[in-house]
N, CA and C of each residue as an Amber inpcrd file, in Angstrom:
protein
   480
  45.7420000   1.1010000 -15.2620000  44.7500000   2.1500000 -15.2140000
  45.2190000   3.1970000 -14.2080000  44.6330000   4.6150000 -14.4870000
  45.5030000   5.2580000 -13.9450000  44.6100000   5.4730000 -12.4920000
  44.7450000   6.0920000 -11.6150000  44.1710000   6.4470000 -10.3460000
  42.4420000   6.8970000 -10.9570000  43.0750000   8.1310000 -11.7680000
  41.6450000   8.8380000 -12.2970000  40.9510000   8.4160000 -12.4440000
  41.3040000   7.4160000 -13.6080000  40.7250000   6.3060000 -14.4300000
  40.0690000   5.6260000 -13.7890000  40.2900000   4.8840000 -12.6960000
  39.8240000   4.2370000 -11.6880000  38.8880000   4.7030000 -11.2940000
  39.1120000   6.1700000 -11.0610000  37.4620000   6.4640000  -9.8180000
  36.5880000   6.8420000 -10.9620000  37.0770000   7.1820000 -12.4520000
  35.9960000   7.1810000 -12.9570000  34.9910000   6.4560000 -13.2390000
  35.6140000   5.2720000 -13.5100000  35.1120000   4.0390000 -13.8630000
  34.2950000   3.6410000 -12.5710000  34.4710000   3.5470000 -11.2570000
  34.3940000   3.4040000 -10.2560000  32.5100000   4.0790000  -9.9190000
  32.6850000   5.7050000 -10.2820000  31.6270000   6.1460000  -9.9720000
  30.9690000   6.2310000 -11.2150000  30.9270000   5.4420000 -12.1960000
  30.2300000   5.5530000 -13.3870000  29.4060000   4.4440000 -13.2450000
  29.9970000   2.9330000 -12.5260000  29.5230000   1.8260000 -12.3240000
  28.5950000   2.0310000 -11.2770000  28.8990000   2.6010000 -10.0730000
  28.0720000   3.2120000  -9.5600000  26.9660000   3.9350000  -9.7270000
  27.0480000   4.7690000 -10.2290000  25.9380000   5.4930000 -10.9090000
  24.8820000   4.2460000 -11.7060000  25.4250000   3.5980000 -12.8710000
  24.5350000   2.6770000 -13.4780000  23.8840000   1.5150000 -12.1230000
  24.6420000   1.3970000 -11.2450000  24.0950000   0.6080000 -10.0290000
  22.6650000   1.3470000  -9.4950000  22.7490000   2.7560000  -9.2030000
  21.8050000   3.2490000  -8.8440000  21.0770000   3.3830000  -9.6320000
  21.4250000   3.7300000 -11.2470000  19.9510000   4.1330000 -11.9130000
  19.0800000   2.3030000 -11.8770000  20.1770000   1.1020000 -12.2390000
  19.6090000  -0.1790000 -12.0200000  18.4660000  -0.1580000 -10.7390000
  19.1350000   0.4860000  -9.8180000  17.8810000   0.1160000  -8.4120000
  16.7380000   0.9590000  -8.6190000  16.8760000   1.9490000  -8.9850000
  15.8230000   3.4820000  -9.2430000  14.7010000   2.5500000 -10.1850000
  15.2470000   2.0190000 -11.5560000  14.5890000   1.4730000 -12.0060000
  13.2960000   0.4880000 -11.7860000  13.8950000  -0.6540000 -11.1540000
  13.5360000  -1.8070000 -10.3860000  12.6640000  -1.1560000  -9.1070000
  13.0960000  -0.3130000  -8.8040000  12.1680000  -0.0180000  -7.2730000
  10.5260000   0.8170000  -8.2510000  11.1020000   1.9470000  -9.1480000
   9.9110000   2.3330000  -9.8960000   8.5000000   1.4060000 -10.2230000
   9.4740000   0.4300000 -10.9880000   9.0090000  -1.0340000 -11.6930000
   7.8730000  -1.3110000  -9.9140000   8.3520000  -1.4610000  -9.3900000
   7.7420000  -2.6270000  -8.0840000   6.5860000  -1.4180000  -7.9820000
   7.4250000  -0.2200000  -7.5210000   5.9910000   1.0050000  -7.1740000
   4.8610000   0.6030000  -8.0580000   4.9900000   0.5430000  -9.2220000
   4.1370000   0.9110000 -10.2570000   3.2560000  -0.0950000 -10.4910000
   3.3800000  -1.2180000  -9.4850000   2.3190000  -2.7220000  -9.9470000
   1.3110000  -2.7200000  -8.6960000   1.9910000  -2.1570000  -7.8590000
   0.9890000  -2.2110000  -6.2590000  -0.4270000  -1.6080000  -6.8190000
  -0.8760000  -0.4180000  -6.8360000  -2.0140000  -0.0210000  -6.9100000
  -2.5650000  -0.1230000  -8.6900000  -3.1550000  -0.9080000  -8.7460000
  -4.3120000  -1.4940000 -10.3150000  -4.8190000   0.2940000 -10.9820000
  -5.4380000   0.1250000 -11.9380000  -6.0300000   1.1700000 -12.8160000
  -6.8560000   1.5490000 -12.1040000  -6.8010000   3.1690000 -11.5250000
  -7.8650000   3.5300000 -10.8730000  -9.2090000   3.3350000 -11.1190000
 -10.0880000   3.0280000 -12.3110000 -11.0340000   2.7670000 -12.5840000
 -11.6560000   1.2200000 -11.9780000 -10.6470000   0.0730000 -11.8950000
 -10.9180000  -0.8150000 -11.2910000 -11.5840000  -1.4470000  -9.8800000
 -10.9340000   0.0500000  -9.2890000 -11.6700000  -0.0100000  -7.4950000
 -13.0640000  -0.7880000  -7.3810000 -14.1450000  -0.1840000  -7.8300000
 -15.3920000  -0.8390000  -7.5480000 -15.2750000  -2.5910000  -7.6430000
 -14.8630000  -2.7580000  -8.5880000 -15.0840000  -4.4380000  -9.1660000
 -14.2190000  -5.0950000  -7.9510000 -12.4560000  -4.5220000  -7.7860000
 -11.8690000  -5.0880000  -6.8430000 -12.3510000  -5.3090000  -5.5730000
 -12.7300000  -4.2540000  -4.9410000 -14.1850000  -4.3310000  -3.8500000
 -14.9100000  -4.9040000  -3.8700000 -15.6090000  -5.2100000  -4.8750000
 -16.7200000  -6.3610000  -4.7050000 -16.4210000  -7.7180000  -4.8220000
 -15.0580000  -8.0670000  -5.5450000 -14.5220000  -9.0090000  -5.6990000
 -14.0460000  -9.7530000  -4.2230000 -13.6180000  -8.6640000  -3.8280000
 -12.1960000  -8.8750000  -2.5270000 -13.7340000  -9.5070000  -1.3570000
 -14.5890000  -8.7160000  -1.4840000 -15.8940000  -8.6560000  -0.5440000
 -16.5940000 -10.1570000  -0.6350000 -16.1580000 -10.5890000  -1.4980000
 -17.2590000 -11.9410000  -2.3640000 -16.0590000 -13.4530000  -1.5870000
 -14.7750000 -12.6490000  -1.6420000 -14.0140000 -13.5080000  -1.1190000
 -13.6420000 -13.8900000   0.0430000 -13.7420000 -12.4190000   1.0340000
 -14.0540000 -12.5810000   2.4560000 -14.7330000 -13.1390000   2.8570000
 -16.3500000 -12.7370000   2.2580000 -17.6050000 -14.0550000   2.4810000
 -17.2990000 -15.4140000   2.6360000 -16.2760000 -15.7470000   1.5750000
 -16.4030000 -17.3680000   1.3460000 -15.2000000 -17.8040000   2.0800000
 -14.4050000 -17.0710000   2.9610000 -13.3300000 -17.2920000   3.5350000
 -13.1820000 -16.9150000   5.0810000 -14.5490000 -16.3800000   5.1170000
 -14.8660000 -15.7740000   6.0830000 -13.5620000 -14.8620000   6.9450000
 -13.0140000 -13.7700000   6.2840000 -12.6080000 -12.9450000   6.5480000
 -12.8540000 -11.2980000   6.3130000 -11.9790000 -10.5790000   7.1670000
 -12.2840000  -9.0690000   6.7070000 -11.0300000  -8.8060000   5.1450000
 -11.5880000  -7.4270000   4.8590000 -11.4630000  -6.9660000   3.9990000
 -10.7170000  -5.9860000   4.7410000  -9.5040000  -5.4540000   4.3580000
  -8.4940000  -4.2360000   4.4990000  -8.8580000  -3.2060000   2.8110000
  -8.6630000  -2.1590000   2.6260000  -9.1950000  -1.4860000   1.8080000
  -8.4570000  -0.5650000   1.9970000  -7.0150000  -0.5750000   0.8810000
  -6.1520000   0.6090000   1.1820000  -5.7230000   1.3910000   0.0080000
  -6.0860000   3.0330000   0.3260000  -6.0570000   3.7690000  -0.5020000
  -5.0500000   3.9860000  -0.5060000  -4.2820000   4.2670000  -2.0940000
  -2.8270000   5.1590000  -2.0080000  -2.7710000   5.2150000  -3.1550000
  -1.3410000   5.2310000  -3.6670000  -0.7640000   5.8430000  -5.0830000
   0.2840000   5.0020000  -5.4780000   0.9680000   5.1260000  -6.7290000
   2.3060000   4.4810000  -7.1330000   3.1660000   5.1740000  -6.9670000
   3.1710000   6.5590000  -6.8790000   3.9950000   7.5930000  -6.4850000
   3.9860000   7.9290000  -5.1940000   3.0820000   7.7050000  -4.6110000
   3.5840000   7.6050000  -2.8060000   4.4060000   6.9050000  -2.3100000
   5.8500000   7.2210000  -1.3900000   6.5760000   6.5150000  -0.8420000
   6.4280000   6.0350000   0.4300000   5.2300000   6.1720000   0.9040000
   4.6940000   5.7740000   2.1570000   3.7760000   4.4230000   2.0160000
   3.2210000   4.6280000   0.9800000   2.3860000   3.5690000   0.2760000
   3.5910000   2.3630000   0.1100000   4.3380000   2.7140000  -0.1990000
   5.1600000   1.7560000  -1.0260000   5.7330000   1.3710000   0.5470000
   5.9090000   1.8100000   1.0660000   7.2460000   1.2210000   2.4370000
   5.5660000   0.7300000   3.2500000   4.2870000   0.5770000   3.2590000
   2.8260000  -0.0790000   3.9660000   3.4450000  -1.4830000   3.6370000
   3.2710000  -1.2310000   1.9710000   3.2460000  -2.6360000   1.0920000
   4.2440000  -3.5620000   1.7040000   5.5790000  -2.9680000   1.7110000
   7.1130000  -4.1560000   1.8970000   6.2820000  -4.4100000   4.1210000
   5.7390000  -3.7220000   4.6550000   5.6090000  -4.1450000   6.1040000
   4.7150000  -4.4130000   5.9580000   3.5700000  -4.7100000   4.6870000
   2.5240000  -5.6480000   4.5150000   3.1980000  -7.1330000   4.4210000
   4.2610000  -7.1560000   3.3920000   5.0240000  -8.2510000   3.3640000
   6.4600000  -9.0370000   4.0920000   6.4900000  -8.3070000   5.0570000
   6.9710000  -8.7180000   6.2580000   6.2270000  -9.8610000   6.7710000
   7.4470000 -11.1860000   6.6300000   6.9540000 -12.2240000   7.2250000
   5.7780000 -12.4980000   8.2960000   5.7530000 -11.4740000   9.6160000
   5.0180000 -11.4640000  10.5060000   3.6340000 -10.6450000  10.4100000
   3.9950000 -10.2270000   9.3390000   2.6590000  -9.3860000   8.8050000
   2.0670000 -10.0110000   7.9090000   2.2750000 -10.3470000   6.9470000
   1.7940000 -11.1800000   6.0070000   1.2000000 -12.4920000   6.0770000
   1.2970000 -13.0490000   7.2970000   0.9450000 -14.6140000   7.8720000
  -0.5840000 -13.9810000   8.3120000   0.0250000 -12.8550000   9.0790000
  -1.6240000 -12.1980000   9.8820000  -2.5650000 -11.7390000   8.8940000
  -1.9910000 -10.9480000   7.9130000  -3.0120000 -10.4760000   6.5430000
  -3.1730000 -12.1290000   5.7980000  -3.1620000 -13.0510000   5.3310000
  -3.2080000 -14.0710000   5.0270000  -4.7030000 -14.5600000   5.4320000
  -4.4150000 -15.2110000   7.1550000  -4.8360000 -15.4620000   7.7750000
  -6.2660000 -14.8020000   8.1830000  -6.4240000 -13.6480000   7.9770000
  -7.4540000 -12.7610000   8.3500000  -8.2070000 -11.6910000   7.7320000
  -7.4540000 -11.3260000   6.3870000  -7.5940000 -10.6960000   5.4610000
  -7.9990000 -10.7160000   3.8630000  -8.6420000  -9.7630000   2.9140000
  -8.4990000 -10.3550000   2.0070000  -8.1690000  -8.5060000   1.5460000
  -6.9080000  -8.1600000   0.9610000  -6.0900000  -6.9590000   1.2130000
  -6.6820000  -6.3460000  -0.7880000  -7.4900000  -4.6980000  -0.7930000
  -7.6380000  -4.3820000  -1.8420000  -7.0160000  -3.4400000  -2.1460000
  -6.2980000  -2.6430000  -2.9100000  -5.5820000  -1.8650000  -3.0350000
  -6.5670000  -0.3240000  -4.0850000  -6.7250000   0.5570000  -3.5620000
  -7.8120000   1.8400000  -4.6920000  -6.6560000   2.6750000  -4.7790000
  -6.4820000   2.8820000  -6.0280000  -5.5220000   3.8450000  -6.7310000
  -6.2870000   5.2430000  -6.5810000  -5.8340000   6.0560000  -5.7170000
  -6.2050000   7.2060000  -5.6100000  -5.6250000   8.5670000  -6.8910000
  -5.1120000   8.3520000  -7.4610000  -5.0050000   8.8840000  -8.3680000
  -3.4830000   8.7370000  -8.8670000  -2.9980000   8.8650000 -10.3610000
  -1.5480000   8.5160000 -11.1500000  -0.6140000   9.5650000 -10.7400000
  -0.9030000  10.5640000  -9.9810000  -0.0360000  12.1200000  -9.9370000
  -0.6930000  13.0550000  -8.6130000  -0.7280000  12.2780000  -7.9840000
  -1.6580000  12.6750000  -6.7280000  -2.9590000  11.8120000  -6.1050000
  -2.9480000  13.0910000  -5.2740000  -4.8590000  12.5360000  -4.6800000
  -5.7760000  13.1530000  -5.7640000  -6.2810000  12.1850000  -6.8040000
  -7.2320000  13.0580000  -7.6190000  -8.1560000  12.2430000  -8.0840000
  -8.4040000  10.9940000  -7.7900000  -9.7520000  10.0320000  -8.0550000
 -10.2030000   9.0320000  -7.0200000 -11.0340000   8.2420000  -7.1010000
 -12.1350000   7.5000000  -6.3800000 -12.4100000   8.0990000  -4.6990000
 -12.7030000   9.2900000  -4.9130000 -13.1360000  10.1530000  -3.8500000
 -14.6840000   9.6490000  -3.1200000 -15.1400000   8.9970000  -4.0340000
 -16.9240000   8.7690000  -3.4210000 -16.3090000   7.3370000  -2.8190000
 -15.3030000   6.5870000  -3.5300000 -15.4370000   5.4640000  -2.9150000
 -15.0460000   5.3790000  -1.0150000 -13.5750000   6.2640000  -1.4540000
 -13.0710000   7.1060000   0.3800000 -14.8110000   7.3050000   0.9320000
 -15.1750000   8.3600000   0.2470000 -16.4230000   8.8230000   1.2860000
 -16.8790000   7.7270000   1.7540000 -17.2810000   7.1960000   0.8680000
 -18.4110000   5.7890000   1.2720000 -17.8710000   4.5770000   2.5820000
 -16.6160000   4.7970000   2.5780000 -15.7060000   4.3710000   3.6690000
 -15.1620000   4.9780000   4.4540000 -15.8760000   6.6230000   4.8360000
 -14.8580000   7.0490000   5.5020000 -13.5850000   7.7480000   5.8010000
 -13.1430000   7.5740000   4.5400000 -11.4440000   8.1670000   4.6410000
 -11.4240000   9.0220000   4.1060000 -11.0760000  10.4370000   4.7320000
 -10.5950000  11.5150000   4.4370000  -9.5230000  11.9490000   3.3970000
  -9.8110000  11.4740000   2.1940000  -8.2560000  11.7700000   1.6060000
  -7.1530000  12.4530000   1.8000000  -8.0410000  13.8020000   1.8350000
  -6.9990000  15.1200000   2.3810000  -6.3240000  15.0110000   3.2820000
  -6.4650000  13.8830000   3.9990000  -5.4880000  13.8010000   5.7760000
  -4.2940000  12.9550000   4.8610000  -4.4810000  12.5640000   3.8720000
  -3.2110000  11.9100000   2.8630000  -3.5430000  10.7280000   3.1000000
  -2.2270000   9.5510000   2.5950000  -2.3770000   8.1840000   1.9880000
  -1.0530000   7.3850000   2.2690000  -0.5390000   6.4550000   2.9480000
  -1.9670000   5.4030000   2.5550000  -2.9610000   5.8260000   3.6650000
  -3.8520000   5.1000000   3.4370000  -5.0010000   5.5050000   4.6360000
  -6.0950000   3.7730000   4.4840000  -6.3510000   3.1650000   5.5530000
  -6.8880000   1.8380000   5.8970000  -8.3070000   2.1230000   5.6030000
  -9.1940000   1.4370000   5.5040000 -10.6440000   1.0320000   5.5810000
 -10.7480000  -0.4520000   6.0060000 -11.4660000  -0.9100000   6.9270000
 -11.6020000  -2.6030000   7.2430000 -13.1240000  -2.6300000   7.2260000
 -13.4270000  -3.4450000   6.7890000 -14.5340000  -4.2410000   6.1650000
 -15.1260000  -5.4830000   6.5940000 -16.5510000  -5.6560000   7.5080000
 -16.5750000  -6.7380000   7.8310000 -16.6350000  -8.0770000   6.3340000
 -17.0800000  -9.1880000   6.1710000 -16.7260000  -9.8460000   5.5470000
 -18.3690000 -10.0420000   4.4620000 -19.0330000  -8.9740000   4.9110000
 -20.2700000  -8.3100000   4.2080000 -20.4600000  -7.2080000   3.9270000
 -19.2270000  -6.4770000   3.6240000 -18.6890000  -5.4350000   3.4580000
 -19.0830000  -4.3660000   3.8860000 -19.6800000  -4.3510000   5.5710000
 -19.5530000  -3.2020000   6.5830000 -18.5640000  -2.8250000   7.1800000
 -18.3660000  -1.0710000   6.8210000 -17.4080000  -0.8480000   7.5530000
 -17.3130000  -1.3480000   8.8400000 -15.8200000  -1.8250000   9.7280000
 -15.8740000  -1.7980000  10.8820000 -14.8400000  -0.6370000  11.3850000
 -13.7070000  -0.4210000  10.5040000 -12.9460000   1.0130000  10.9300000
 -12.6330000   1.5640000   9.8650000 -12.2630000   3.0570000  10.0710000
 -11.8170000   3.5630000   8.7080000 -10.8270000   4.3130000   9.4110000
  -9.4020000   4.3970000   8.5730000  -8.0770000   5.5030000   9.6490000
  -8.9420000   6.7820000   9.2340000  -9.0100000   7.9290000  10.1100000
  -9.3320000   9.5840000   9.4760000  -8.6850000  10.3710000  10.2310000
  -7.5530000   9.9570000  10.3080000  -6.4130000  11.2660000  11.0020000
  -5.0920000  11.1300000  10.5780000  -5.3450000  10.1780000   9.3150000
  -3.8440000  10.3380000   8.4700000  -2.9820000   9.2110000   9.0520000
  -3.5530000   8.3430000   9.7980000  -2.3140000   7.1520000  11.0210000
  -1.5670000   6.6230000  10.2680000  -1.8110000   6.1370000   8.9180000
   0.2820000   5.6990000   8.2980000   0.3470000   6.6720000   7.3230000
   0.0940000   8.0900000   7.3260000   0.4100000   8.6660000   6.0680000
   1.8800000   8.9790000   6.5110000   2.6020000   8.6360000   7.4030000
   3.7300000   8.9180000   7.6930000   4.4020000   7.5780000   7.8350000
   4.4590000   6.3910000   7.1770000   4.7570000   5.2350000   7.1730000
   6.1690000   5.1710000   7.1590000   7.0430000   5.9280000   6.3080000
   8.3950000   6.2750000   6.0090000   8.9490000   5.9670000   7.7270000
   8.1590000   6.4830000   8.3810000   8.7620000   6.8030000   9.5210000
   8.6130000   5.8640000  10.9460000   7.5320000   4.8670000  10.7760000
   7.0500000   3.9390000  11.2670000   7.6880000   2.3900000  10.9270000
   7.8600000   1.9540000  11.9230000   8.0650000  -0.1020000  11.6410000
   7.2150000  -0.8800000  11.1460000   7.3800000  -2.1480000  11.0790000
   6.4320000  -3.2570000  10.7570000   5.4000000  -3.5280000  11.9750000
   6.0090000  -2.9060000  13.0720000   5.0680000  -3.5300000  14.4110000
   4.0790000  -2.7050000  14.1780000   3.9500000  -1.6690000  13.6200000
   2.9820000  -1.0010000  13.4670000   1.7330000  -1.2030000  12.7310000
   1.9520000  -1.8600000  12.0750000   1.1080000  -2.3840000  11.1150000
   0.7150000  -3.9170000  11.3570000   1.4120000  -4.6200000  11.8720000
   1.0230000  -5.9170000  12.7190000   0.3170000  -5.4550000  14.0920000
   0.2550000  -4.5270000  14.5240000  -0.7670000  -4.2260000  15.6490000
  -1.8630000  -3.6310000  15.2770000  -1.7940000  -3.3210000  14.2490000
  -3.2200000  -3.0880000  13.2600000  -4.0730000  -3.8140000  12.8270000
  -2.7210000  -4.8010000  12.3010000  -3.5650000  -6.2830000  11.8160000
  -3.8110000  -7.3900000  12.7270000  -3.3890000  -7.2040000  14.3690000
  -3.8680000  -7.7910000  15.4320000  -5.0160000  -7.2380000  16.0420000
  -5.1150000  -5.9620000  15.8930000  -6.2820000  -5.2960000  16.7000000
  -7.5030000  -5.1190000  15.6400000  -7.3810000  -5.2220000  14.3260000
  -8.6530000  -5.7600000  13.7550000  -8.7920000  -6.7710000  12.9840000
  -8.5220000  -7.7160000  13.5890000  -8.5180000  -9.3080000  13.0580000
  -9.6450000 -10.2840000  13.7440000 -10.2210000 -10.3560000  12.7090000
 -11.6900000 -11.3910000  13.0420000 -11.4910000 -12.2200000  14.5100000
């Protein structure tokens, strides 16, 4: 094969490597947040389960197309995070809209969260589904840019 040949082949395999990950990462985005219409039921569901488990409720708005949302989720599932959400949590996910911020706006109100300050954005829930905090200054809409400790000191500082 000739040199050329080589790097063609080279960055062609490449390329199919990346569209493979593009794919697969889409795929993962796209299962986190349920059919926006679902919110209410999941809420009352998640709420029915805290009761009987006697834990809080986390209540997090975002999108499938948010990449901030998506990098909450993987430092939701960070070993050291995930033991604490486990343990203390019963975690609902409200699809704020397929192409933006553009649905379950009364449910935000009713909790608090400002959409417009962006997403993701927290609501915690006692385990009778009173609010006990709601984020309203946007605190992981910049998640991209934040660690896992960040979110484990979240889930230490409002943990039953």
């Amino acid at each position: 094969m000739t040199r050329q040949g080589w790097k063609r082949g080279h960055y062609i395999n490449m390329a199919v490597a990346v569209a493979a990950l593009a794919g697969s990462l889409a795929y993962a985005a796209a299962n986190i947040y349920p059919a926006i219409d679902r919110a209410p039921g999941d809420i009352d569901a998640a709420i029915k389960e805290a009761t009987a488990a006697k834990k809080r409720v986390i209540v997090e708005f975002g999108g499938n197309w948010c990449g901030d949302c998506i990098v909450l989720d993987k430092h939701f599932q960070a070993a050291e995070n995930a033991a604490l959400l486990k343990k203390h949590y019963v975690l609902v996910h409200v699809n704020v809209g397929d192409k933006g911020i553009t649905d379950n706006f009364p449910i935000a109100e009713r909790y608090g969260i400002p959409l417009k300050k962006g997403v993701p954005a927290l609501a915690v829930l006692d385990s009778n589904g009173k609010l006990v905090f709601a984020q309203k200054q946007g605190e992981f809409e910049s998640m991209r840019k934040m660690d896992p400790s960040s979110v484990r000191e979240f889930l230490e500082k409002w943990a039953r």
